[in-house]
N, C-alpha and C positions, 0 to 999 in steps of 0.2 A: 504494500500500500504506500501512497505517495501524499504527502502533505506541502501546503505553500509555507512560510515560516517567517516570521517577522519578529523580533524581541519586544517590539514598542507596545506590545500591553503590559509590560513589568512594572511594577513601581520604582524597580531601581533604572529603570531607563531617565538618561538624564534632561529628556523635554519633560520632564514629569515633573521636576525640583528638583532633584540632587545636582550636585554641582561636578559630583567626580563621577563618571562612569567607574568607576572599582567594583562596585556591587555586581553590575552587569554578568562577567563570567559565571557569577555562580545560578541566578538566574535562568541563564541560557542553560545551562549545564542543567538545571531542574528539568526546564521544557525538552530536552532532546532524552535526557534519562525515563521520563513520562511518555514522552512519543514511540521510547523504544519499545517500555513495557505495555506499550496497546498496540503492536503490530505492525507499527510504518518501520520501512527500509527505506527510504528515499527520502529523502525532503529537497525543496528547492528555496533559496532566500532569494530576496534582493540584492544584498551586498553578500561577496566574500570576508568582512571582517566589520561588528561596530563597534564605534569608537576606539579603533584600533587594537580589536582585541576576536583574530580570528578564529572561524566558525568552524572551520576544518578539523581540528585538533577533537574540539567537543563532540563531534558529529561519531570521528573514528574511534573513540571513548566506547559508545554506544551502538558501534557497527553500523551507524548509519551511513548510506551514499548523500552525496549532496549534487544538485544542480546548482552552480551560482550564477547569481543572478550580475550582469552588467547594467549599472543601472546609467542610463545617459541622461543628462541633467541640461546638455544645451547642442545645439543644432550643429556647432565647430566639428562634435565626437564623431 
């Protein structure tokens, strides 16, 4: 099974209020350890890393695949 994946419903996502993404890792790390234990192998993000704290690593944790996502932001890309 394949899932889309975004971190931004977390509270510790920092458009939320925090001012430091730190929290984040462990967060994401919740959502892909939950995602593992109900059957998805795939997941696909947006970005390959937020707030500079890549998805890859947490994914392979969990034997999850990843599609990343490029995400283009202005017309130049």
């Amino acid at each position: 099974m394949c899932v889309c994946y975004s971190p931004f419903h977390l509270a510790e996502y920092p458009l939320h209020g925090y001012e430091s993404p730190d929290l984040l890792p462990a967060g994401m790390d919740a959502d892909f350890k939950l995602m593992a234990q109900l059957g998805y192998t795939t997941v696909r993000t947006y970005y390959s890393n937020y707030y500079g704290y890549d998805i890859a690593p947490i994914a392979a944790k969990y034997g999850i695949q990843l599609y990343l996502g490029v995400y283009m932001t202005t017309e130049s890309w």
